[in-house]
C-alpha positions as CSV (number, residue, x, y, z in Angstrom):
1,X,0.0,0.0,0.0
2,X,2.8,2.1,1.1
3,X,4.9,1.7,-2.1
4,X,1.5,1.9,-4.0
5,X,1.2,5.8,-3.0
6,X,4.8,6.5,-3.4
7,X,4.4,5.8,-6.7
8,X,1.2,7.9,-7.0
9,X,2.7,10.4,-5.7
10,X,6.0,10.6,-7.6
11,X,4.2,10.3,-10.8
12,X,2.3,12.9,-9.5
13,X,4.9,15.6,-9.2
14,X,7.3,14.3,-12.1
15,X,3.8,15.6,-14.2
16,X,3.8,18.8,-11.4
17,X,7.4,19.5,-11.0
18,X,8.0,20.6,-15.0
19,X,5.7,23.0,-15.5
20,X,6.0,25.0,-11.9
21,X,9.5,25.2,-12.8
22,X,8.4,26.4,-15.9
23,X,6.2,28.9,-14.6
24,X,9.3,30.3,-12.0
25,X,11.8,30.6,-14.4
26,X,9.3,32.8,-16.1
27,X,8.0,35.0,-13.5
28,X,12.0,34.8,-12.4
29,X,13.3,36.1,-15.8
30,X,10.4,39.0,-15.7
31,X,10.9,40.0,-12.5
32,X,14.8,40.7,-13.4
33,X,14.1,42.4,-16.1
34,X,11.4,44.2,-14.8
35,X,13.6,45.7,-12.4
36,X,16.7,46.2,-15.0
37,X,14.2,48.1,-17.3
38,X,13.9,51.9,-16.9
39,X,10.7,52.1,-19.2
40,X,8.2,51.3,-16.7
41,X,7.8,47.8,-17.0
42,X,5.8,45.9,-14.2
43,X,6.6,43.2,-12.3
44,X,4.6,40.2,-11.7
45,X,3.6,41.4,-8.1
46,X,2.1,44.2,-9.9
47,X,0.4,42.9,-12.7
48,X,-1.2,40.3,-10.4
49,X,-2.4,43.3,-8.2
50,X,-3.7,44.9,-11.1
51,X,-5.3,41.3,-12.3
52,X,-7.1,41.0,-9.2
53,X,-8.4,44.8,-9.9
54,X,-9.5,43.9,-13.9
55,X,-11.2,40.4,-13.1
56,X,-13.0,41.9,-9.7
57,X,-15.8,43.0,-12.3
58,X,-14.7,41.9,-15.7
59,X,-18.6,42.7,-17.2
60,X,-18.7,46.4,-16.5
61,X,-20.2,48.7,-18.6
62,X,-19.6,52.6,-19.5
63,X,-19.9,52.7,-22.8
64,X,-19.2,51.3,-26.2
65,X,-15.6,52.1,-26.0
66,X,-15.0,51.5,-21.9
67,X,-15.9,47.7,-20.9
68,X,-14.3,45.3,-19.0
69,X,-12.3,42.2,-20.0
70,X,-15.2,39.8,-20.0
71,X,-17.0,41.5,-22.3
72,X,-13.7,42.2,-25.1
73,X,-13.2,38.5,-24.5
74,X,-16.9,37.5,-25.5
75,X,-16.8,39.9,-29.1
76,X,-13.9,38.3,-30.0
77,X,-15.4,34.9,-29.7
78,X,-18.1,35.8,-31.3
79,X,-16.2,37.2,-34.3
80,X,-14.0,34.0,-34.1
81,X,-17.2,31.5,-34.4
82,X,-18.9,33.5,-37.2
83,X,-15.4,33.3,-39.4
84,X,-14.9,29.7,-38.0
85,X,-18.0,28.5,-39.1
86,X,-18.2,30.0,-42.2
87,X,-14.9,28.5,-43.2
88,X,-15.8,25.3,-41.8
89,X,-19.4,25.4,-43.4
90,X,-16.7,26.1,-46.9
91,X,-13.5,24.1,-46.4
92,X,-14.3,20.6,-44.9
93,X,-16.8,20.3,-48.1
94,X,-14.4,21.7,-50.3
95,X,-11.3,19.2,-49.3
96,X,-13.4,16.1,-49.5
97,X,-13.6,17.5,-53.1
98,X,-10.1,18.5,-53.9
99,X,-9.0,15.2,-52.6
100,X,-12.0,13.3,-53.9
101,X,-11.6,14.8,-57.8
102,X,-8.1,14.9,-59.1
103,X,-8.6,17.2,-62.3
104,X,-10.2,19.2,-59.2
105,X,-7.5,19.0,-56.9
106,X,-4.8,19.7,-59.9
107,X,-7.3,22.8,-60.7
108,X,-7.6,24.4,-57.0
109,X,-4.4,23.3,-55.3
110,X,-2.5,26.1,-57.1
111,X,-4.9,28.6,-55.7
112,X,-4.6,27.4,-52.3
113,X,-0.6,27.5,-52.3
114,X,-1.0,31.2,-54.1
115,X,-2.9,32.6,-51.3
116,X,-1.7,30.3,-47.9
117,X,0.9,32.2,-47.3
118,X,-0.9,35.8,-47.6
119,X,-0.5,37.7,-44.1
120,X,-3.8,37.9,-42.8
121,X,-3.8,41.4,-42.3
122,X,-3.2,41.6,-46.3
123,X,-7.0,40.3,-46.0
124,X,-8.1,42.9,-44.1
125,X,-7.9,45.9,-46.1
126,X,-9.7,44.0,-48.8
127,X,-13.0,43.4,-46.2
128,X,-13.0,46.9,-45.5
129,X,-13.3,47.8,-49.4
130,X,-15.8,45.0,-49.8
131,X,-18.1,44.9,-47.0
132,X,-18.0,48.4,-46.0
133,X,-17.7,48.0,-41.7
134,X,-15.1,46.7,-39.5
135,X,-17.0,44.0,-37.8
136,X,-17.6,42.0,-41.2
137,X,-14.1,42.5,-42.2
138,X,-12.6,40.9,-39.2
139,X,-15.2,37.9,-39.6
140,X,-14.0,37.9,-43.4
141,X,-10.3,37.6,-42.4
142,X,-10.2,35.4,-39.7
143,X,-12.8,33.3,-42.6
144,X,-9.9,33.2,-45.1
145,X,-7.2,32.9,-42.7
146,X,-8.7,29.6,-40.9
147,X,-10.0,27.9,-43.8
148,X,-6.8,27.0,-45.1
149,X,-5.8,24.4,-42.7
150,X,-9.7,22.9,-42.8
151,X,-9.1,22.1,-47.1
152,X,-5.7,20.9,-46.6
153,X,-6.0,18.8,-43.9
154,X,-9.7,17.1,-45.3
155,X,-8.0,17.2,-49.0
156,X,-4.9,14.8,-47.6
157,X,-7.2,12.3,-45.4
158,X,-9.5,11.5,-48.2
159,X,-5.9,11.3,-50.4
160,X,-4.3,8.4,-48.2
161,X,-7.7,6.5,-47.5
162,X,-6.5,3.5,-48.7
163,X,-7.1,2.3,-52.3
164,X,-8.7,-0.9,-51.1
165,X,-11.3,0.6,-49.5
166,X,-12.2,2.3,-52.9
167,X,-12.0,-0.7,-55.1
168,X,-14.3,-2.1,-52.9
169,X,-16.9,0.5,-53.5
170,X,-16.5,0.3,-56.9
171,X,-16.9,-3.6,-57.2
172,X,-19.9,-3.3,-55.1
173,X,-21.3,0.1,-57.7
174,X,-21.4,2.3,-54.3
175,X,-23.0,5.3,-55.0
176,X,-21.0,8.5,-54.2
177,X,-23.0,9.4,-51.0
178,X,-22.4,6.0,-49.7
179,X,-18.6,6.0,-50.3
180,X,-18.8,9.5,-48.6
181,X,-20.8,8.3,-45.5
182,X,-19.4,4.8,-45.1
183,X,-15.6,5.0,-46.2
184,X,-14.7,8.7,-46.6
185,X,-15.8,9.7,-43.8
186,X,-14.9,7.7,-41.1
187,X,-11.7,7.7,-42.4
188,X,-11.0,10.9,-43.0
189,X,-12.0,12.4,-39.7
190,X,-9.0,12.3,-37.4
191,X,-7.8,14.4,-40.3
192,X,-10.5,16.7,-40.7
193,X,-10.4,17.2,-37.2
194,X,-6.7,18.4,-36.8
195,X,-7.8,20.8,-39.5
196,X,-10.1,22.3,-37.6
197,X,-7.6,22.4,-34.3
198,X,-5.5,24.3,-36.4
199,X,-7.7,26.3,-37.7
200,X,-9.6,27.6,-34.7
201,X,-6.0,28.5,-33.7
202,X,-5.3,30.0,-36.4
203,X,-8.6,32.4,-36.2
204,X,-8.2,32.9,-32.2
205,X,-5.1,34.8,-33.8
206,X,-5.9,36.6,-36.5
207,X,-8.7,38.2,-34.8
208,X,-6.6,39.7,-32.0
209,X,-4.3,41.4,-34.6
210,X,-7.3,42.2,-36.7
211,X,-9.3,44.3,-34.0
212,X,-6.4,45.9,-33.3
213,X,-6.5,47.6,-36.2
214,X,-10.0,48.2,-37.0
215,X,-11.2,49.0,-32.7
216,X,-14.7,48.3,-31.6
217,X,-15.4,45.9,-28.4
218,X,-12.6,43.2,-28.7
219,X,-9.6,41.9,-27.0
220,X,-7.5,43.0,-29.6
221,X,-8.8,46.6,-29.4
222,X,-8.8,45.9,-25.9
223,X,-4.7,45.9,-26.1
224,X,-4.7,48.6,-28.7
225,X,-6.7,50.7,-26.3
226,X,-4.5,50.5,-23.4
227,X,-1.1,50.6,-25.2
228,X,-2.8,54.5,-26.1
229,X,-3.3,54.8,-22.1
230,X,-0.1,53.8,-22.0
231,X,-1.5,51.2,-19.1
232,X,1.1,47.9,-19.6
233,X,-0.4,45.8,-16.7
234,X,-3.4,45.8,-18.7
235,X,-1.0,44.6,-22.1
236,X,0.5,42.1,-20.0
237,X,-2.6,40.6,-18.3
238,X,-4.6,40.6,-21.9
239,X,-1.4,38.7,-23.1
240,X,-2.5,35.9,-20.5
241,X,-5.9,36.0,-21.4
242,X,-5.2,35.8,-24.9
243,X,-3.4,32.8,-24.8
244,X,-5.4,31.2,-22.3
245,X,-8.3,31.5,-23.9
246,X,-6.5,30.0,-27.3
247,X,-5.5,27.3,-25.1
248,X,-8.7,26.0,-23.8
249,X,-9.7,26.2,-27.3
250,X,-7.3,23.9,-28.5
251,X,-7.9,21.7,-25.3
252,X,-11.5,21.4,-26.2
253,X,-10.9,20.4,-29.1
254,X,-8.6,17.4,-28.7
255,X,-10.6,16.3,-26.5
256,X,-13.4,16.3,-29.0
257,X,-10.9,15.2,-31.4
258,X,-9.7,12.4,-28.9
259,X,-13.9,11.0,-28.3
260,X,-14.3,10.5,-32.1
261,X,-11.1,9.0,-33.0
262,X,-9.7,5.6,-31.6
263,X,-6.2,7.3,-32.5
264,X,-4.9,9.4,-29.6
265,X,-4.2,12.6,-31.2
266,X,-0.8,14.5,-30.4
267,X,-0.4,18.5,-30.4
């Protein structure tokens, strides 16, 4: 029983021990150069005191262009689901084509490498001009930023399901539907759904830099706003909330990832 919990228990903190060390070699480099720096930057005492200010009402209200963190945080996941979705609702149909169809595939796979590597704030100016408002741009970029990764990653999985599989349906005169619901897509999930990891990662950061630039309610603008009020502790504490926000994303969806696979999947 004894050696029972001392194995418990050093399993326990060889999964503990990493990333606290982690953590104080982080807050251990700030704090030096916190206090090296001249320019005013704070230390991790007093960003936490601020922190504990900002999240003591993080849904306050005085205006369109003075809320608190809760709220910037909500806009910009609201933003981030309409863009998602529309690219999702466009890409994961679009790869089972391109890897379905090879004249298809040859046709559109030049397109895709053309405009991949395109910065996504090249995108945004282009929203502006089209859709006239800032809120429908953002959606638009964060749209054709993330639905890159979505067409890819669908196009390869239905690429590598194996040939067998597909000679079977063709023996047995399987209509296209039916090879789509019974061989092409079970297969091609665990792919599809790395896609869409990546892309909802992908989107969490476009639309940061994206409000930044065109303002509104938004964590982006959020940072923008208080870089202007020169306020850092708010910088630094919105650089935490960004990425922990993109992190429980990307947890949420491995898991989700993880319950329709058999296939554990790896970041």
């Amino acid at each position: 029983m004894v050696n029972s919990l001392m194995l418990r228990w050093r399993h326990f903190m060889s999964l503990l021990l990493p990333p606290v060390a982690g953590f104080a070699l982080l807050l251990l480099i700030w704090s030096l150069v916190a206090m090296t720096n001249s320019n005013g930057l704070p230390t991790p005492r007093e960003t936490w005191q601020q922190a504990l200010t900002v999240f003591s009402d993080p849904f306050y209200s005085n205006g369109p262009n003075d809320q608190g963190v809760g709220w910037n945080v909500l806009s910009s996941l609201k933003r981030v689901a309409l863009g998602f979705g529309l690219a999702a609702l466009v890409g994961i149909p679009l790869g089972f084509i391109i890897g379905r169809f090879d004249f298809l595939s040859r046709m559109i796979n030049p397109i895709i490498s053309l405009l991949r590597p395109v910065s996504p704030l090249a995108w945004l100016p282009i929203g502006l001009l089209v859709f006239k408002g800032a809120n429908p741009a953002a959606i638009w970029t964060i749209f054709i930023c993330s639905i890159w990764p979505m067409v890819i990653n669908t196009a390869v999985g239905v690429q590598r399901v194996p040939q067998d599989y597909m000679n079977v349906a063709r023996v047995l005169d399987l209509s296209e539907w039916k090879i789509f619901t019974k061989i092409l897509f079970p297969s091609v999930l665990p792919y599809m759904l790395t896609g869409v990891r990546l892309a909802v990662g992908t989107a969490w950061l476009v639309i940061v830099a994206a409000e930044m630039l065109t303002g509104g309610v938004g964590i982006g603008f959020w940072v923008w706003d208080e870089w202007n009020n020169l306020n850092v502790r708010n910088i630094i504490i919105a650089i935490f909330v960004i990425g922990i926000v993109g992190l429980l994303l990307e947890h949420a969806l491995i898991r989700l990832a993880t319950a329709f696979t058999f296939e554990e999947v790896r970041t």
